[in-house]
VOPAGU-2260 file (C-alpha; in pm, 1 decimal, decimal comma):
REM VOPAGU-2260
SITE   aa  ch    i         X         Y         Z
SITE  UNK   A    0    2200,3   -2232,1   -2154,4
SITE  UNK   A    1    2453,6   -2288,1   -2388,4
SITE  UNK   A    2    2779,6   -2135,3   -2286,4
SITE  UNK   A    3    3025,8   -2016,2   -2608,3
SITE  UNK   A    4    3218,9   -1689,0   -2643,9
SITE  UNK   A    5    3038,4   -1369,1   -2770,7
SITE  UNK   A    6    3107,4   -1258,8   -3093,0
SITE  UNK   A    7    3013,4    -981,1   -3322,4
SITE  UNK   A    8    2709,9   -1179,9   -3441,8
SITE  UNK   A    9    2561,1   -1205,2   -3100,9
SITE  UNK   A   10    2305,4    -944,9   -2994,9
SITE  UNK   A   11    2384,7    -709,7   -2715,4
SITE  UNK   A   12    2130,9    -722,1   -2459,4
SITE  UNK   A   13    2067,8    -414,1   -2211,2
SITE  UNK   A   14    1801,2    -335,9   -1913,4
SITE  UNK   A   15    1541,9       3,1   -1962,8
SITE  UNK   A   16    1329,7     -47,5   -1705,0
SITE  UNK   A   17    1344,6    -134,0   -1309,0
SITE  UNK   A   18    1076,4    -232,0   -1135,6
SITE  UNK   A   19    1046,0    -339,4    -753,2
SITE  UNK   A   20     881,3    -386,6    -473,5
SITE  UNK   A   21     993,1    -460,4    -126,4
SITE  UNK   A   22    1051,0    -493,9     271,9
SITE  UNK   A   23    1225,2    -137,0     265,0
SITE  UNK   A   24    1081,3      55,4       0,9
SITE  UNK   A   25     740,1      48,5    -216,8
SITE  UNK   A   26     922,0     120,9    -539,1
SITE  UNK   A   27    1273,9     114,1    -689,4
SITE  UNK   A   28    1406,9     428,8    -569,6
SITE  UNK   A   29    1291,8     398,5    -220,4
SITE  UNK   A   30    1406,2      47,6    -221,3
SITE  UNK   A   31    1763,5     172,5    -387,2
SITE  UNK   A   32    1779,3     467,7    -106,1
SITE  UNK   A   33    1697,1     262,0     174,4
SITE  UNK   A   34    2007,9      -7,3      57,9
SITE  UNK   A   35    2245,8     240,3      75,4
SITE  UNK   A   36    2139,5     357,5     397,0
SITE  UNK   A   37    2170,6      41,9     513,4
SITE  UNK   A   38    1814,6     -11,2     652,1
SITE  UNK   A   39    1654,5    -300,0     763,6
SITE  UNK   A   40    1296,2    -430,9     666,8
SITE  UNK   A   41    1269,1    -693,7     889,6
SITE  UNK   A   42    1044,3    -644,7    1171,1
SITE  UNK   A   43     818,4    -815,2    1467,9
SITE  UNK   A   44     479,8    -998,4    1273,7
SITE  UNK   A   45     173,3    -882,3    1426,6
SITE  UNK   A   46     -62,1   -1157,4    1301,8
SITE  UNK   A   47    -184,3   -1383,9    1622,3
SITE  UNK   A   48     -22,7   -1686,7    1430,3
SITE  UNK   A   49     315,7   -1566,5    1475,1
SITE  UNK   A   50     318,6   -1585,4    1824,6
SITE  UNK   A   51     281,9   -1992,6    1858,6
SITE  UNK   A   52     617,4   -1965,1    1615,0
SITE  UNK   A   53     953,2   -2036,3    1701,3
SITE  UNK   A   54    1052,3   -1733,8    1449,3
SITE  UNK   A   55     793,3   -1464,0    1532,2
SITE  UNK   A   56     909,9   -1183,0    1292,8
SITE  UNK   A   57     979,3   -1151,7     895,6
SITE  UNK   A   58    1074,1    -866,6     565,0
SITE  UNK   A   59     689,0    -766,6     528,1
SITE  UNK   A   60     672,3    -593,3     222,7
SITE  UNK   A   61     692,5    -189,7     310,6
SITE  UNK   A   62     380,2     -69,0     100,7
SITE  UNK   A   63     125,9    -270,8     130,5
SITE  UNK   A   64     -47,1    -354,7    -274,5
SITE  UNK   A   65    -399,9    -228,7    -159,1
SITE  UNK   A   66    -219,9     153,4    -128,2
SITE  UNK   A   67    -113,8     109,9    -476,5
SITE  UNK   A   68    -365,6    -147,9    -661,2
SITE  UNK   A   69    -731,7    -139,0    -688,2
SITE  UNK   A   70    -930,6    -372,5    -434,1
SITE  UNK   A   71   -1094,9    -553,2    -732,1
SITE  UNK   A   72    -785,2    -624,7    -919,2
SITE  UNK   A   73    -611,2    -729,6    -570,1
SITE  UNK   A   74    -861,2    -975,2    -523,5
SITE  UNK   A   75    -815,1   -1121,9    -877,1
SITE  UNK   A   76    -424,1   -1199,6    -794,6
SITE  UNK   A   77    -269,9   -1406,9    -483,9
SITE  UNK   A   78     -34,3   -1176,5    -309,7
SITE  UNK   A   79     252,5   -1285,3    -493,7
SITE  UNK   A   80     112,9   -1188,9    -844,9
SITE  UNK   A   81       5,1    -852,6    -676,5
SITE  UNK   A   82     387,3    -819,6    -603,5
SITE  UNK   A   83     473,7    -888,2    -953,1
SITE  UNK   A   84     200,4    -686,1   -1114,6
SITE  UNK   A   85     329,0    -365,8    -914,8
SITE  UNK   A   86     662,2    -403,0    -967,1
SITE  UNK   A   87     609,8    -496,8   -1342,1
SITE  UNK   A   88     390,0    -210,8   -1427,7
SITE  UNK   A   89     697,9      44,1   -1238,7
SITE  UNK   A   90     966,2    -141,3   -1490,9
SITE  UNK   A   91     731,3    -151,7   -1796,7
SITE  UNK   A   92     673,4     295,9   -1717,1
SITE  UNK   A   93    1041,2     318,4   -1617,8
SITE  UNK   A   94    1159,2     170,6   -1972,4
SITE  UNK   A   95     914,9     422,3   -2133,2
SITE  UNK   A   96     633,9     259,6   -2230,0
SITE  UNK   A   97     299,9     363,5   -2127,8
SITE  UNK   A   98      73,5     162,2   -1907,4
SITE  UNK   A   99    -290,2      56,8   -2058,7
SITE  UNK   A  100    -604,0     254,9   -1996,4
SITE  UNK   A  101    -866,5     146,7   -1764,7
SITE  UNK   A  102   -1014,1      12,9   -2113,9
SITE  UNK   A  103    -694,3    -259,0   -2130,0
SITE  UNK   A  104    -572,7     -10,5   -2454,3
SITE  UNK   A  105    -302,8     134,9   -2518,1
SITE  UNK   A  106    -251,3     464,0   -2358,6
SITE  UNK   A  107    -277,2     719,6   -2655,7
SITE  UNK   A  108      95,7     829,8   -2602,6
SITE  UNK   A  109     179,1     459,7   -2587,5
SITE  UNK   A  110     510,0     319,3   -2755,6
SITE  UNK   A  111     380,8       1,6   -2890,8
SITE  UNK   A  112     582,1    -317,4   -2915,0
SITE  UNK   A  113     486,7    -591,9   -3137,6
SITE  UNK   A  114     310,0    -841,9   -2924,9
SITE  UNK   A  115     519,8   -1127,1   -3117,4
SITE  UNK   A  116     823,2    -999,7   -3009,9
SITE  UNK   A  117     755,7    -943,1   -2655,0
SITE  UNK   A  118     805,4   -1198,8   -2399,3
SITE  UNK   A  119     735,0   -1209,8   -2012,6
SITE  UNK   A  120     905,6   -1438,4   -1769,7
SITE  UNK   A  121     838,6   -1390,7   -1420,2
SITE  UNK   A  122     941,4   -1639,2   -1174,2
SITE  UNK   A  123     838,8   -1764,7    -797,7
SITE  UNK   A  124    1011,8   -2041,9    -600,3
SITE  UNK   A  125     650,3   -2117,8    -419,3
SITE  UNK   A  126     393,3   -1984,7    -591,5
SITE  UNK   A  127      63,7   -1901,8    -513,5
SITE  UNK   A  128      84,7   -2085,9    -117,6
SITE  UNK   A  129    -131,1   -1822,9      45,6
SITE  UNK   A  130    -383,8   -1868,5    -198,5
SITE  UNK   A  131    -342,4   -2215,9    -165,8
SITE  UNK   A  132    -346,7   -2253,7     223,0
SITE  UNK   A  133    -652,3   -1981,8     263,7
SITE  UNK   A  134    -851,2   -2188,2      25,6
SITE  UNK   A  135    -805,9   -2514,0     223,2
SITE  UNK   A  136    -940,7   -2347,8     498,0
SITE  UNK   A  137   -1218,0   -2221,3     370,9
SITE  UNK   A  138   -1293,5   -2547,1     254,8
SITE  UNK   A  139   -1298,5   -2721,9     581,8
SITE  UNK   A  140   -1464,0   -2417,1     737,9
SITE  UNK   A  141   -1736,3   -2328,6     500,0
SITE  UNK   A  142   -1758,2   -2595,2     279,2
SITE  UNK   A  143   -1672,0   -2679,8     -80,0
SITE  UNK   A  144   -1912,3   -2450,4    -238,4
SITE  UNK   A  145   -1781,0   -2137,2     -88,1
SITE  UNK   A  146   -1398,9   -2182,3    -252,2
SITE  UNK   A  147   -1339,0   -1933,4    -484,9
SITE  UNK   A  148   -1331,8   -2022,3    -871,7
SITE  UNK   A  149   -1040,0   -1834,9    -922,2
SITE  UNK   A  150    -860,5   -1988,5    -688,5
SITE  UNK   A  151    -652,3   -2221,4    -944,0
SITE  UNK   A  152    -567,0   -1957,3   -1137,2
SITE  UNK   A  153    -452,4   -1768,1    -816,6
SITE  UNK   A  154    -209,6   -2017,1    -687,0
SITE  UNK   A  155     -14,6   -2156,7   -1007,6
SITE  UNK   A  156     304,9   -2069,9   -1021,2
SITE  UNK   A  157     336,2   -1870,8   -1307,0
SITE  UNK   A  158     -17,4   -1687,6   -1227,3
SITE  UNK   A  159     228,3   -1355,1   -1186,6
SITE  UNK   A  160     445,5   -1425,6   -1541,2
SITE  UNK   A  161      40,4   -1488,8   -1698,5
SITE  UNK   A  162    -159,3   -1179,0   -1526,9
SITE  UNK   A  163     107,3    -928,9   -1655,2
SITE  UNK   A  164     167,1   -1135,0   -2000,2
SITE  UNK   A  165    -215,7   -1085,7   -2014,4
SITE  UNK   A  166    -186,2    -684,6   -1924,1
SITE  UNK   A  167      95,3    -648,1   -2209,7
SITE  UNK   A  168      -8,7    -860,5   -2433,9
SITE  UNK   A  169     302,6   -1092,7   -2464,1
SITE  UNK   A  170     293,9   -1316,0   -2756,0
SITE  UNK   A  171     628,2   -1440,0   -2777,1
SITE  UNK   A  172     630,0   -1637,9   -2484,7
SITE  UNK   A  173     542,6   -1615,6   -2112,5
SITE  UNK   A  174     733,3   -1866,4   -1883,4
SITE  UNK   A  175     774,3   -1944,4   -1507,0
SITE  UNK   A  176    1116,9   -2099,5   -1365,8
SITE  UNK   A  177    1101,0   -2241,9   -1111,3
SITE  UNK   A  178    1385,2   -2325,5    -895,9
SITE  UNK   A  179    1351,1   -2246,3    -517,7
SITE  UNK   A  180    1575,6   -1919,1    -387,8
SITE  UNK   A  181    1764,1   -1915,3    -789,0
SITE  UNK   A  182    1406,7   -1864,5    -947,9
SITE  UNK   A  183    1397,3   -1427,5    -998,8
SITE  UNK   A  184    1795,1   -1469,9   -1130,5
SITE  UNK   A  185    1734,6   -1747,9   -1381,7
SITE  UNK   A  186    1385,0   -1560,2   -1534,6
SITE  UNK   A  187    1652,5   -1295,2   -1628,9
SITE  UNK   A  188    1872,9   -1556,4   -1773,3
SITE  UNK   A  189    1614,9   -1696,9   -1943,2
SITE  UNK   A  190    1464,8   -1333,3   -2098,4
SITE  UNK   A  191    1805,1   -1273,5   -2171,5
SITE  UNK   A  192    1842,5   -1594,3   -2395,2
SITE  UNK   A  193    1520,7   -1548,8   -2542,0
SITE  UNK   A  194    1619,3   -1201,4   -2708,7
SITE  UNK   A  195    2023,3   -1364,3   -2829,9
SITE  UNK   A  196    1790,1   -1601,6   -2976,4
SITE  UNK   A  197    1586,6   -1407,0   -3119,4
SITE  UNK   A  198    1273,8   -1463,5   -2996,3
SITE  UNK   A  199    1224,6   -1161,6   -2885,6
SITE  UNK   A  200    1290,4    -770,3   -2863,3
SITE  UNK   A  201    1150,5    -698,7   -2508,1
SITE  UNK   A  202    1144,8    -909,0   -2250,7
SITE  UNK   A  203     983,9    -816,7   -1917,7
SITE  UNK   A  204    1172,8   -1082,0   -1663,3
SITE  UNK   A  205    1194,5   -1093,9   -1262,1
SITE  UNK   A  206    1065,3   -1302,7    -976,5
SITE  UNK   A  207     827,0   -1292,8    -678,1
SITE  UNK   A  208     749,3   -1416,6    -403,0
SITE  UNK   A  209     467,2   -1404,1     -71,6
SITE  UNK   A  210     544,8   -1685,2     142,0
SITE  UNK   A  211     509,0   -1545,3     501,1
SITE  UNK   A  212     246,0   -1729,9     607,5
SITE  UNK   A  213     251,3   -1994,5     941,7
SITE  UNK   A  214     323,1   -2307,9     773,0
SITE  UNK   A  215     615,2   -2212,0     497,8
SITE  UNK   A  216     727,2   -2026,3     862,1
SITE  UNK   A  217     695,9   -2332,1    1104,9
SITE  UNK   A  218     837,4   -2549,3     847,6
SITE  UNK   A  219    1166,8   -2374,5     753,9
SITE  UNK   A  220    1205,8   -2277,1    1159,1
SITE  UNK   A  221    1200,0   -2655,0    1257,1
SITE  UNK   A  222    1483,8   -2732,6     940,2
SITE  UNK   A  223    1641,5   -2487,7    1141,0
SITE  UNK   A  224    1723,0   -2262,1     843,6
SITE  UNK   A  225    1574,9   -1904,8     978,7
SITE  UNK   A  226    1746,4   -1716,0    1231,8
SITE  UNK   A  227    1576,1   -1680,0    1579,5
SITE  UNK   A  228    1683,3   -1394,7    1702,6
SITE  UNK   A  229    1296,9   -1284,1    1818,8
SITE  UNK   A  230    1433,5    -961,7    2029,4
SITE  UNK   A  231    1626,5    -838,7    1746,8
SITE  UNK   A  232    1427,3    -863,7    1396,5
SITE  UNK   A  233    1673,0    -613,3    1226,7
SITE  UNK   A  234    1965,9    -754,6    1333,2
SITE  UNK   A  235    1905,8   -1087,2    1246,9
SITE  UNK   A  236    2004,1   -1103,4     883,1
SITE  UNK   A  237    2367,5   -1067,2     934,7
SITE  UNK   A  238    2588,1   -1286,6     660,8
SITE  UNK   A  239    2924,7   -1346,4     728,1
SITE  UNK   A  240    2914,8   -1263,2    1066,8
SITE  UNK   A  241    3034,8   -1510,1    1360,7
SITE  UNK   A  242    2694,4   -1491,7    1499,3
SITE  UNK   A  243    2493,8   -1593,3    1172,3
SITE  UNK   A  244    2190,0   -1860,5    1246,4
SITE  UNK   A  245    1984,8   -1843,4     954,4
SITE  UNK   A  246    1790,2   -1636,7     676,9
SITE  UNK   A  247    1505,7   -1383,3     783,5
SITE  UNK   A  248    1189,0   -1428,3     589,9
SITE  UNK   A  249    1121,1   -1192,5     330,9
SITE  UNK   A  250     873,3   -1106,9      74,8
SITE  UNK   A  251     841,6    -881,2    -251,0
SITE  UNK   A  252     903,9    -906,7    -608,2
SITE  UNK   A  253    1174,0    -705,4    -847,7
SITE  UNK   A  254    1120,7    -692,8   -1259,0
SITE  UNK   A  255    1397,9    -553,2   -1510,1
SITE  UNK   A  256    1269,6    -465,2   -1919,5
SITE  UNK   A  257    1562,5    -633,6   -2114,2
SITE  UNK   A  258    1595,6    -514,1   -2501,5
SITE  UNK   A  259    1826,9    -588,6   -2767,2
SITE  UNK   A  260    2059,3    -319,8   -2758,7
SITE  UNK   A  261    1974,9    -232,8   -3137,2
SITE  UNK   A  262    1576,4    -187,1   -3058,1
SITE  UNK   A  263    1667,8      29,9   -2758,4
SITE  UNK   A  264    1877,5     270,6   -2954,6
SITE  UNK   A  265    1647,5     247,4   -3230,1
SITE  UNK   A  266    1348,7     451,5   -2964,2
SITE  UNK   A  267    1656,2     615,3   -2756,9
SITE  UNK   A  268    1552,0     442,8   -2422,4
SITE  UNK   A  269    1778,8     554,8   -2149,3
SITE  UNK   A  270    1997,2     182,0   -2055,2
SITE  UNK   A  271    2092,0     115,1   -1705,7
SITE  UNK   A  272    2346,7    -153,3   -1794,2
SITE  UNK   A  273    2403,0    -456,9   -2027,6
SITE  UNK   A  274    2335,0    -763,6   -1963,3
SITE  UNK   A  275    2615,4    -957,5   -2064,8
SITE  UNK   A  276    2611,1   -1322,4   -2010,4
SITE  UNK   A  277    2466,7   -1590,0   -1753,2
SITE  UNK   A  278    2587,2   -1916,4   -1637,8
SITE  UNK   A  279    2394,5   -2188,8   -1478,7
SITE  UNK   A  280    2497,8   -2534,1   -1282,1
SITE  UNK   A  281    2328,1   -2785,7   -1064,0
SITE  UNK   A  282    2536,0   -2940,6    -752,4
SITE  UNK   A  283    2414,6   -3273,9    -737,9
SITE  UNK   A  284    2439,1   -3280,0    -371,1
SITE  UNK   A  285    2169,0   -3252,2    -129,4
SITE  UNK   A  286    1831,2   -3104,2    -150,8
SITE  UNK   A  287    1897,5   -2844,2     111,9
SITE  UNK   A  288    2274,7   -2805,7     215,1
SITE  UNK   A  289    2519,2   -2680,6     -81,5
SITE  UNK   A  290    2787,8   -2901,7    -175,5
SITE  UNK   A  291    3072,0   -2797,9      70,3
SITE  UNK   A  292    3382,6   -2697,5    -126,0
SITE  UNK   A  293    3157,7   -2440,3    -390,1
SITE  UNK   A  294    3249,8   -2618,7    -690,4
SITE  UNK   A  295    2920,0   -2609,0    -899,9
SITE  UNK   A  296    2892,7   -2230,8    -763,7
SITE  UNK   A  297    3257,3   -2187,5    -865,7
SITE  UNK   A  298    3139,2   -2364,8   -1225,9
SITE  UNK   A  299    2814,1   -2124,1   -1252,3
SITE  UNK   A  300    3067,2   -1830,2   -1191,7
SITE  UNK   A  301    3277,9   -1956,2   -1473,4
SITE  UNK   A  302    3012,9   -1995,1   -1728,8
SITE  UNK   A  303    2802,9   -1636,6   -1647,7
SITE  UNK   A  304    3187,4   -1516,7   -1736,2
SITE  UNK   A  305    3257,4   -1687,0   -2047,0
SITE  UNK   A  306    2908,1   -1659,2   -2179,7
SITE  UNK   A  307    2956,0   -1275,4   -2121,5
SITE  UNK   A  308    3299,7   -1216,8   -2262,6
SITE  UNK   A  309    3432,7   -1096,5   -1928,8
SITE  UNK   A  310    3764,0   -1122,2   -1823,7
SITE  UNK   A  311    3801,2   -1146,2   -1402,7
SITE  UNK   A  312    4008,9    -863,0   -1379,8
SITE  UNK   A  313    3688,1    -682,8   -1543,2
SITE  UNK   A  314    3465,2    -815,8   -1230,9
SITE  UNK   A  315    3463,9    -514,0    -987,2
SITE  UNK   A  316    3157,1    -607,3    -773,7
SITE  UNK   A  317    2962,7    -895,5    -657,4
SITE  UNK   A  318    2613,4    -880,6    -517,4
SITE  UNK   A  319    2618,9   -1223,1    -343,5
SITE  UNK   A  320    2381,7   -1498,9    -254,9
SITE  UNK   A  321    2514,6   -1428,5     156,1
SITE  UNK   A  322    2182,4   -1555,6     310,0
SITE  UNK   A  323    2343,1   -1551,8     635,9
SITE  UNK   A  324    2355,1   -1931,2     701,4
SITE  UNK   A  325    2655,3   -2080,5     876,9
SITE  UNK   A  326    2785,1   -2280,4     577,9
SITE  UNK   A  327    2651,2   -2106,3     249,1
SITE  UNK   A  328    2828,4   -1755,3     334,4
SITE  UNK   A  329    3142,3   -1940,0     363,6
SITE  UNK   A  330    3084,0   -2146,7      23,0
SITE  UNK   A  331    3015,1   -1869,3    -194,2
SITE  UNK   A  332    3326,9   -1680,2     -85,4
SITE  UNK   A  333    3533,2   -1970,5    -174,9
SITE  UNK   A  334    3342,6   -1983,3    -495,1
SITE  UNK   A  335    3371,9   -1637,9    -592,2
SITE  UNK   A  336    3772,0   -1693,3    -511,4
SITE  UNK   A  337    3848,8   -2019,3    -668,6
SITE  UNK   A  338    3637,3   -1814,4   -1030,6
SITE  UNK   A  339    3818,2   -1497,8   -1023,0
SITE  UNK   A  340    4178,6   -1591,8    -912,5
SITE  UNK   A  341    4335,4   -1438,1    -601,6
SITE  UNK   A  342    4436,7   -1141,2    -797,4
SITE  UNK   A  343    4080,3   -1048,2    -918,9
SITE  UNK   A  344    3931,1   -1163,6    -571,8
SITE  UNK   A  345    4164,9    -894,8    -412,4
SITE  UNK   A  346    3998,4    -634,3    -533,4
SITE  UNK   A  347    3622,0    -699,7    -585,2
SITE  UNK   A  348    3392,6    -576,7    -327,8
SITE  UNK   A  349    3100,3    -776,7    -224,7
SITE  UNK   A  350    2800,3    -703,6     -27,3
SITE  UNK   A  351    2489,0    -942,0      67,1
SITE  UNK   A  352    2171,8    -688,9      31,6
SITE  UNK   A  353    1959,2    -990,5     226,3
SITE  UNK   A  354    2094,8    -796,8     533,1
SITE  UNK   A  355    1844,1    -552,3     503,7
SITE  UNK   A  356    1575,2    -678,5     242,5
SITE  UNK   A  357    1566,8   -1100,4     398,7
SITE  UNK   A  358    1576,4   -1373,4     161,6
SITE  UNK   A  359    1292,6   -1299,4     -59,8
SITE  UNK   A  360    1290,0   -1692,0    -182,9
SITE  UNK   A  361    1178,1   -1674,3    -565,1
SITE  UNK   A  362    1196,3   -1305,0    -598,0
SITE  UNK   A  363    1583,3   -1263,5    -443,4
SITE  UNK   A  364    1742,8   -1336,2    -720,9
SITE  UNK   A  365    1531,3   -1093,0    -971,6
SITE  UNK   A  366    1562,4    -785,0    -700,5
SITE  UNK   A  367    1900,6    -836,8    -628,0
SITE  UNK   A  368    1963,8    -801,8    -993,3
SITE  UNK   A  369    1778,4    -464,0    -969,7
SITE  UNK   A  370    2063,9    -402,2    -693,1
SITE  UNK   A  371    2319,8    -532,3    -933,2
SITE  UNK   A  372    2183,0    -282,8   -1232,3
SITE  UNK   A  373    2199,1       7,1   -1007,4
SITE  UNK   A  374    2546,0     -56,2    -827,3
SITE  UNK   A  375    2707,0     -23,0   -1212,4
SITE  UNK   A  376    2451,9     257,8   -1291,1
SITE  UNK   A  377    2518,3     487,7   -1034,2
SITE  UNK   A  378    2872,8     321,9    -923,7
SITE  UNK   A  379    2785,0     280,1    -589,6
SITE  UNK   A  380    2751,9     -86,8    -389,7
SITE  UNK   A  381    2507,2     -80,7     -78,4
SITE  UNK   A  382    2678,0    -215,8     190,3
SITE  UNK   A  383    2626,9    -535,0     414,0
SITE  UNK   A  384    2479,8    -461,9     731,7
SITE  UNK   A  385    2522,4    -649,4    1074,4
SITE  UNK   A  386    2835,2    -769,4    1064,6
SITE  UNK   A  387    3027,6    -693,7    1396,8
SITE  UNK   A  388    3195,3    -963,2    1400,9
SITE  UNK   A  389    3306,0   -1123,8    1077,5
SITE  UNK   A  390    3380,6   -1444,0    1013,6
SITE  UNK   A  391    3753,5   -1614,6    1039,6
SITE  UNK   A  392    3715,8   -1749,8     717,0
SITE  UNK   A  393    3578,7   -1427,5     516,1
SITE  UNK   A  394    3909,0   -1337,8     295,9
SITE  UNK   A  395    3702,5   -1104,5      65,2
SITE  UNK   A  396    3664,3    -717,8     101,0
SITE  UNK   A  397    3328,9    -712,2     204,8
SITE  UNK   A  398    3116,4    -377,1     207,4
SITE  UNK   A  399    3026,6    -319,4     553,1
SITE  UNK   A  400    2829,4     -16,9     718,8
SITE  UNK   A  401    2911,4     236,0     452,5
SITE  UNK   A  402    2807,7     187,8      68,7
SITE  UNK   A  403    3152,7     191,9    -168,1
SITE  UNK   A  404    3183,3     355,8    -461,9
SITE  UNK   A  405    3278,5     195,3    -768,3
SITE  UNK   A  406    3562,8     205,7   -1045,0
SITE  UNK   A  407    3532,5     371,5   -1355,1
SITE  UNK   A  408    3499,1     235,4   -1698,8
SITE  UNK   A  409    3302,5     -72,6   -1825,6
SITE  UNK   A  410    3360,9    -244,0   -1518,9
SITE  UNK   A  411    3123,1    -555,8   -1448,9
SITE  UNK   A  412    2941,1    -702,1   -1187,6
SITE  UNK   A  413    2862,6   -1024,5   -1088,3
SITE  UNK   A  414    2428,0   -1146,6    -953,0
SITE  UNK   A  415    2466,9   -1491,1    -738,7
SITE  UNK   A  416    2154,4   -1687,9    -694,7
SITE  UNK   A  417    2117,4   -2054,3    -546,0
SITE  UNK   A  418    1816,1   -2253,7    -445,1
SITE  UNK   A  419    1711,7   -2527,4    -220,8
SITE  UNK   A  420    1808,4   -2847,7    -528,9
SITE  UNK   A  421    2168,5   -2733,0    -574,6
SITE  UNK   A  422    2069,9   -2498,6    -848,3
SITE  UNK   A  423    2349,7   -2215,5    -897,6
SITE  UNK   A  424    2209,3   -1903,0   -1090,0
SITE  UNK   A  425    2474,9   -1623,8   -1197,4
SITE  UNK   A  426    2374,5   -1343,6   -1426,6
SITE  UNK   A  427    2675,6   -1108,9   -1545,1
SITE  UNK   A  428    2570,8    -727,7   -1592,3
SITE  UNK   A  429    2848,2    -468,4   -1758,2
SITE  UNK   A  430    2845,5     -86,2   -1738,0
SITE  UNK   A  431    2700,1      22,2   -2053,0
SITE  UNK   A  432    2871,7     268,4   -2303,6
């Protein structure tokens, strides 16, 4: 992404529909109330598998997508796509558009958008694995002929972005980053490029993810990377505290409608925010372990501002990457110092939401931005839970317990997203108006 300062010529781009799905709420405004109230979605797995595990509990989604989707469809989609399809059909109504009839038409009532100017880009860090793995075994248990045709289309990686390009007949472009735990963040990067380009008016953009099955489990529990506190599922995700040892496994998906500011006024769609600008950087460091002193984050930080026209004094609010890991928590904070001066740092408030939701791999990034959106919306930051003891080296004011409101005016706020590769997602949201 090209990183220059915004001028008049540049087209404004805002978000008119939310969309999610999640470990503590079905929806985006059970998902928003339960963030505030601090609540945790992680909880003790049931499935027989679990229990030969060294990490026997996960973020199961709350509402399972058979209470909300069709059987027939469900069966079409690998759980991850399911995610996105719910979450993308909640942001698509949300904006103001009208879903298609059981026909695949347009609703009667429907506001139509020209398929050439609307693009989808939903991302996934993993794709389609449960798919993939439930396949193989039917394959060495039943026998070739009894895998399902579908199954290919089922477990690509941008199966979600196609299946709801498909249901709203996106012409402009449908598109899949991928790039582990930064994935959901850099799909909203990328939909927000795509309409400053002008490729497009609408852009439906967000992430997914449905990786709790026993071998994506076993194998991030023996790189040691997922906390193990078994007795204690909803305290485990606790960033920035002393007793941190690793992410809890989550699940869901998150979507945001991004529209040039000009086509959304044109229909008066009600705008949550703007999106303002996005930086990306790679660390160049190790496939797993960020590179120690935050630089690259620092770099990221630097760009999403300068790409957005934001000044750090502007920055009131960071919804950070905090996967509760002994030596990412740390990183970031240094990051998010080192980007906005001590000044600025002084008085931003940051919160990790992964307290309560887990790390949600590919879809993090896109419902933490849904997080981000509301925090400016409604000027109020969910807080971090879990922390009872924080960290000596924690020298930002982070939200604890209690959510914090926020300042007035057309204060910004600040999405961190970084995957296994050293890839550093930031996406910089504004109050809008």
């Amino acid at each position: 992404m090209k990183s220059t300062e915004r001028n008049d010529a540049a087209r404004t781009v805002v978000v008119t529909g939310l969309g999610a799905t999640t470990p503590v709420g079905g929806d985006v405004a059970t998902t928003w109330s339960a963030l505030l109230a601090g609540t945790s979605g992680a909880r003790a797995l049931t499935e027989e598998w679990a229990a030969q595990l060294p990490v026997t509990f996960a973020a199961r989604i709350a509402v399972e997508p058979l209470e909300v989707m069709p059987k027939v469809e469900a069966r079409r989609l690998d759980r991850s796509g399911q995610f996105a399809m719910i979450a993308a059909r909640e942001a698509w109504l949300d904006a103001g558009y009208a879903a298609k009839n059981t026909a695949g038409e347009d609703a009667p009532d429907a506001l139509v958008v020209d398929p050439v100017r609307l693009g989808v880009v939903i991302a996934s860090g993993i794709g389609g694995v449960t798919t993939l793995l439930d396949a193989w075994d039917t394959f060495h248990e039943k026998g070739p002929r009894r895998v399902g045709p579908l199954t290919v289309p089922m477990l690509m990686p941008n199966s979600p972005s196609a299946n709801v390009g498909i249901e709203l007949g996106a012409r402009a472009g449908v598109h899949t980053p991928v790039s582990a735990c930064a994935s959901g963040a850099e799909a909203v990067a990328y939909g927000l490029e795509m309409i400053r380009s002008g490729r497009a008016d609408v852009v439906v953009c967000g992430g997914t993810e449905a990786a709790i099955h026993p071998l994506p489990m076993a194998a991030f529990a023996n790189m040691m990377a997922m906390s193990k506190r078994n007795d204690e599922p909803e305290r485990a995700s606790r960033p920035y505290d002393k007793g941190r040892d690793g992410f809890v496994m989550g699940e869901g998906a998150g979507v945001l409608v991004l529209e040039s500011a000009e086509y959304a006024a044109a229909r008066g769609a009600r705008v949550y925010a703007e999106v303002a600008g996005a930086g990306l950087s790679s660390d160049g460091h190790h496939i797993a372990q960020p590179e120690p002193t935050g630089r690259d984050i620092a770099r990221a930080m630097a760009l999403a501002l300068e790409n957005g026209a934001i000044k750090p004094e502007e920055v009131v609010h960071v919804n950070a990457h905090g996967t509760s890991t002994p030596a990412g928590d740390v990183t970031e904070l240094k990051a998010i110092r080192a980007t906005l001066g001590d000044a600025a740092a002084d008085k931003v408030t940051v919160t990790s939401t992964k307290s309560m939701t887990g790390h949600l791999l590919g879809g993090t990034g896109a419902v933490e931005s849904v997080a981000t959106v509301l925090a400016l919306y409604h000027r109020m930051a969910p807080p971090t839970i879990n922390v009872d003891d924080l960290d000596d080296e924690v020298d930002l004011d982070i939200i604890r317990d209690e959510p914090r409101t926020l300042p007035d005016g057309n204060v910004a706020a600040l999405n961190n997203s970084f995957g296994f590769g050293g890839h550093n997602v930031v996406v910089a949201f504004r109050r809008f108006g």
